[in-house]
N, C-alpha and C positions, 0 to 999 in steps of 0.2 A: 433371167440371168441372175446368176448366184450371188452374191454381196459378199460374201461372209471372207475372211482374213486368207488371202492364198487363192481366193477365185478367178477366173476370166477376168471379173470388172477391176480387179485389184491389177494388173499388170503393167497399167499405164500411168500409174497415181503413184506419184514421187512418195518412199517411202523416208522420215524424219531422221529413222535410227539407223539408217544406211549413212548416210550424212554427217549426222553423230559420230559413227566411227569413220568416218573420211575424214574428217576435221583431227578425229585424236591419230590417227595413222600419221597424218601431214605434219602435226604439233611433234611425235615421236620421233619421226625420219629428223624434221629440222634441230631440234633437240642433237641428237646423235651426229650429225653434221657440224654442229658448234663444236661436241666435243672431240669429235675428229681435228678440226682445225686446229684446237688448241695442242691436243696430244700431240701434233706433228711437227711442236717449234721442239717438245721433249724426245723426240722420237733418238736412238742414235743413229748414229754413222754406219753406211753397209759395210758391210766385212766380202773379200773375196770367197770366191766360193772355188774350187780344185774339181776337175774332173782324174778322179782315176780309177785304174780298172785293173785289177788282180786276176782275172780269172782264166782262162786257156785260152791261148790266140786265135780260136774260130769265135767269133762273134755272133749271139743274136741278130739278123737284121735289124730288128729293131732300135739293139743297143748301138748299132755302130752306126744306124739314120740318127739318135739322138747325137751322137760324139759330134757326127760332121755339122750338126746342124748347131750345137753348142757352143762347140771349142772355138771358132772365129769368132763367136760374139763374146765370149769368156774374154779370149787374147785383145778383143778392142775395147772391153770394157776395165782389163787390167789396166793397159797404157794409159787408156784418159786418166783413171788412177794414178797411175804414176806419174804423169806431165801435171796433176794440181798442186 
């Protein structure tokens, strides 16, 4: 059996530099995580968003599965707006 770096014998022997970069991966992610938290006391306020549609009264399927599927949650996420 072959010894040499990438052989058979090598497959089951924990590799250092794999770990290496598991460690700096996990340091990065947590990193990025802190500065998310913090970003998000500066973050602002959401702004409403409008569904409108200009275009001839036959609709894409598609476009008019998006509207039905929108526009209620558009209308309840206005009110909660407007009752704070």
């Amino acid at each position: 059996m072959s010894r040499t770096r990438g052989g058979p014998a090598n497959i089951a022997q924990p590799r250092g530099d794999l770990l290496v970069t598991a460690w700096i991966m996990f340091g990065i992610l947590h990193v990025m995580a802190v500065v998310l938290a913090f970003l998000a006391a500066y973050a602002p306020g959401s702004l409403p968003v409008h569904l409108v549609h200009t275009g001839p009264p036959l609709l894409p399927l598609k476009m008019r599965a998006f509207l039905d599927f929108a526009g209620p949650r558009l209308k309840a996420s206005l009110a909660d707006i407007a009752n704070i």
